[in-house]
N, C-alpha and C positions, 0 to 999 in steps of 0.2 A: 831626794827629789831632784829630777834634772832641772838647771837653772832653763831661763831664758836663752841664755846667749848658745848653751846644746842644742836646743830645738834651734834655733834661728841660724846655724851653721847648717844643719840637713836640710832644713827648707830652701835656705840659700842655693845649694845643690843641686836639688831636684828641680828649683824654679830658674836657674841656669840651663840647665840639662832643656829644659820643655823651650826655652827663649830661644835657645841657639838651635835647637833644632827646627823651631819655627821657621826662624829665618835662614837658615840653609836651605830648608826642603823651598822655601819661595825663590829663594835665590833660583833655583836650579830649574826652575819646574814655574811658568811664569799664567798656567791653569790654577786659577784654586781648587783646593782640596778639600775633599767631601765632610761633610759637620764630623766626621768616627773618624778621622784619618788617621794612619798610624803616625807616633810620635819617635822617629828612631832615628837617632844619630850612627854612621856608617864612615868608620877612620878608613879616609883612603891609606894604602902600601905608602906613600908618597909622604904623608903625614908623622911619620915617628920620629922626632926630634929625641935631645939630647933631655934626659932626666924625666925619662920614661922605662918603667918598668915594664921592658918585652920578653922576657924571658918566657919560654916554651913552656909546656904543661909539666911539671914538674912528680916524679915518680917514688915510690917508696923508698927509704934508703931499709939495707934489710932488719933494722933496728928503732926506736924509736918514732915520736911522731910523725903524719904526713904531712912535707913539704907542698904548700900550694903558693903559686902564684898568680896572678890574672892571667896570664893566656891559659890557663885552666878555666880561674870561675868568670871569667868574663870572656870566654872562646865561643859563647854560643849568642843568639840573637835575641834580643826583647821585642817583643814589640808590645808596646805599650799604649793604647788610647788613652784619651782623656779620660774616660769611666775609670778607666783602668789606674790612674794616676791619681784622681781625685775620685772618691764616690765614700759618702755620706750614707747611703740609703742601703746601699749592699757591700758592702766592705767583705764581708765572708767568701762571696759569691766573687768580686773582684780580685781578692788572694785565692783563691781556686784556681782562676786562670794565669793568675804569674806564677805561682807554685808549679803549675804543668808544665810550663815554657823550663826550667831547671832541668839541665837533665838529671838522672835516678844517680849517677853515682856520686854527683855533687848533694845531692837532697839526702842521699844515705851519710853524707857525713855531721848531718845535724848531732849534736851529744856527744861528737870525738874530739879527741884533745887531737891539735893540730899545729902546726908552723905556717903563718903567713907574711909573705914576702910584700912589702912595697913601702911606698914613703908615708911618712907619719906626720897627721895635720892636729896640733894639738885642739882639745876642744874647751877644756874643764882641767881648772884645779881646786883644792883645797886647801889654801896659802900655798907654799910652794911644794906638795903633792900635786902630781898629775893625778887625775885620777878620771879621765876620759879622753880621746882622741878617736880621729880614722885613719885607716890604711887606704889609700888611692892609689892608683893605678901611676898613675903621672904626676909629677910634682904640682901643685896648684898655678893655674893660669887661667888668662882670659879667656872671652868666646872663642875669638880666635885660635888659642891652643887646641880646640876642641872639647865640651864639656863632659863628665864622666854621667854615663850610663848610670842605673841604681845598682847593678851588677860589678861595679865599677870600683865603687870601696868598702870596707868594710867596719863597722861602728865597733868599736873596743872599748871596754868599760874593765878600768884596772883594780884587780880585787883588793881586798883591804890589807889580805896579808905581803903584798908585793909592792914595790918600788920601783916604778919604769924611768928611766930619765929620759924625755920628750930628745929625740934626732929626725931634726926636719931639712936637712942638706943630704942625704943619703939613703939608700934603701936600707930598710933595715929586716929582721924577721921575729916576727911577736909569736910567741908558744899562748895556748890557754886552749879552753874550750870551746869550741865553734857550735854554731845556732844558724838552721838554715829554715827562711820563711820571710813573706812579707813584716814588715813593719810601718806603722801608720801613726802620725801624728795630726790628728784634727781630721781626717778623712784623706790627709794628705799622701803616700808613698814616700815614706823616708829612706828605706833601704830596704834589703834583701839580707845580709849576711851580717851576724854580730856573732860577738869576741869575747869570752871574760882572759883579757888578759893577766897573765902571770908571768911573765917570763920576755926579756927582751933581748937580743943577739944582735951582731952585722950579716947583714947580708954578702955569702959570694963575691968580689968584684968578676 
């Protein structure tokens, strides 16, 4: 059973993600916006600092698992409403329209074993077992860093028979099974992409 404190680190996330982007879009745009308004944060060029994972879409190597990094699965747009983000009443019907927004060759990789590249936010242990984390895009920062999209990390849950040692100062790249679809906690939008991870490497410099 996931403790408290895993649920209360995605929501964290998600309730970051919707804050900052509230007030950026106000910031910017000094009209209010209409009750559906879309909820999307947009990194300017301008923006990519030091202990960000920008690495380009990453391609098969001719052997072994696919290498992904976020300019792949976060290369494309969310847009997200409030329905969209919270919904209690249709939650089916609300992952129907984020599942479209994916494109197919991202959504085709739900069930394959994969490599995913970026830095690791531990979540969950087991006395000293890791035994859950996420993969972000960007090392953890304030609003001001820019907050991560849902598309943005990815929830890793480490299987029983592996031993990952938690590196949270470096990119790293987690092998295991990849799972692609909405995820929901309390009607909440907690993420998009989860992990059984097995397997943990360094990333490239």
């Amino acid at each position: 059973m996931k403790t408290i404190l895993a649920i209360t680190v995605r929501l964290y996330l998600l309730t970051l993600s919707i804050v900052c982007a509230t007030s950026l879009t106000r910031a910017a745009d000094p009209v209010l916006s209409p009750p559906n308004a879309t909820a999307v944060v947009t990194k300017p060029a301008s923006a990519v600092a030091l202990g960000t994972n920008t690495t380009a879409p990453l391609t098969n190597l001719s052997t072994g698992p696919r290498i992904l990094g976020f300019g792949e699965l976060a290369g494309y747009e969310l847009k997200l409403t409030e329905e969209l983000l919270l919904n209690t009443n249709r939650p089916a019907w609300a992952d129907a329209q984020i599942r479209a927004m994916i494109p197919e060759p991202i959504r085709k990789l739900d069930g394959q074993r994969v490599l995913v590249e970026g830095f690791m936010y531990p979540v969950e242990y087991e006395q000293d077992r890791l035994t859950e984390f996420m993969l972000v895009r960007d090392m953890p920062s304030c609003c001001f860093g820019f907050p991560p999209n849902p598309h943005e990390w990815v929830s890793a849950a480490v299987v029983k028979t592996a031993k990952i040692k938690a590196e949270v100062y470096r990119p790293v790249r987690v092998g295991g099974i990849f799972h692609v679809g909405p995820q929901r906690q309390a009607g909440y939008l907690s993420g998009i992409y989860r992990l059984e991870a097995d397997k943990l490497e360094d990333a490239p410099h």
